[in-house]
N, C-alpha and C positions, 0 to 999 in steps of 0.2 A: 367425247372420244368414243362413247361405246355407240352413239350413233352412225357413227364416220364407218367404225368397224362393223357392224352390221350390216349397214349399207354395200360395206365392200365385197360382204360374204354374199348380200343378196345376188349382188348383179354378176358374180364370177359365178352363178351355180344357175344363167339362165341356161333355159337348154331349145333347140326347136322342138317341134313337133314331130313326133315318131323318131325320137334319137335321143341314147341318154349322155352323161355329162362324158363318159369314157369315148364314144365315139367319134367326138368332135374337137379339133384342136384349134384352137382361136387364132393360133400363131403359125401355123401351115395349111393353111387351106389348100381346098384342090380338087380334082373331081374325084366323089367317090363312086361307088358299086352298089348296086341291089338288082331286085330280082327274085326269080323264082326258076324251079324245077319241074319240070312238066313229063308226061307221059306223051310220046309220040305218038297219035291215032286218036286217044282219048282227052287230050288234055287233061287229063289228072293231075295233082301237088304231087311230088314226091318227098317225104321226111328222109329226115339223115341223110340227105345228099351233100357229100363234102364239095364246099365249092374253093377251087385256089386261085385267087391272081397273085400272076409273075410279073414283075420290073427288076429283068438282068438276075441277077442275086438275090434280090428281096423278094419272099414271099407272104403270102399272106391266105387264113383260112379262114371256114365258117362251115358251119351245117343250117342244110333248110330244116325249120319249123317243123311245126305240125302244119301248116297249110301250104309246103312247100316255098317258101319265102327266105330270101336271106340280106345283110346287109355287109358289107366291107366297106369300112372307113378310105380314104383318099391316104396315096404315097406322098401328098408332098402337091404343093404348087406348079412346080417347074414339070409335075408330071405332061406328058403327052398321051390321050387315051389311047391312041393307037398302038405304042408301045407297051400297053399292059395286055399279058395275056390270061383268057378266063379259060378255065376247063371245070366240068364237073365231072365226080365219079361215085359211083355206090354199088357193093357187090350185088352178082345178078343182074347189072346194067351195063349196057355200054352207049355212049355218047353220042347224040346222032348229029348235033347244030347246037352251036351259042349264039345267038345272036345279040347283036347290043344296039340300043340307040340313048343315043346324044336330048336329054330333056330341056337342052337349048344351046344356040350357039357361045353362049359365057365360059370362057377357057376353065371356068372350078365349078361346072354344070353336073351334074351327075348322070351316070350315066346306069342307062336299064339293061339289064341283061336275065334272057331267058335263053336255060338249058332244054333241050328239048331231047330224052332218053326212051331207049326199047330195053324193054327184057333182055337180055340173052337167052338164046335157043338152048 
């Protein structure tokens, strides 16, 4: 019995690579979000860049790293990427380009996104 249970605890706490056990739902997949925050001209990281995706009502946060990186977990299977919107903001900045790509045609693929910000004058 204390086998069996151990076993159980083993295999519920695997986890992928670069994600820990809070990130990933086993029971909703979907595509999720990452990324990074960049400096328009220089390609610089930017830190503490709050990043939001929007689905309708649901939102969802992060801040970039120290090397300007971030991760958002997936809304849900049934999600559409197209209907998630990304925005980043950080004071002293304003937004110039999100861009996203698709890391394969698999409808729970995840998807890249890069903020691309200037100073404010």
């Amino acid at each position: 019995m204390l086998v069996a249970l151990a076993a159980m605890v083993a295999s519920s706490l695997e986890s992928r690579a670069g994600e820990s056990l809070s990130e990933r739902d086993e029971f909703d997949a979907g595509p999720s979000f990452f990324g990074e925050a960049k400096e328009a001209g220089t390609l610089k990281a930017i830190r503490n860049v709050q990043v939001k995706a929007e689905l309708g009502a649901r939102k969802m946060l992060a801040n970039t790293n120290a090397d300007g990186q971030f991760k958002l977990p997936s809304f849900g299977k049934q999600t559409t990427v197209d209907s998630v919107i990304v925005s980043c903001a950080k004071e002293g900045y304003r937004m110039v380009d999100v861009s996203r790509r698709r890391m394969s045609s698999a409808a729970d693929a995840p998807v890249q996104i890069e903020c691309l910000m200037e100073p404010k004058p």
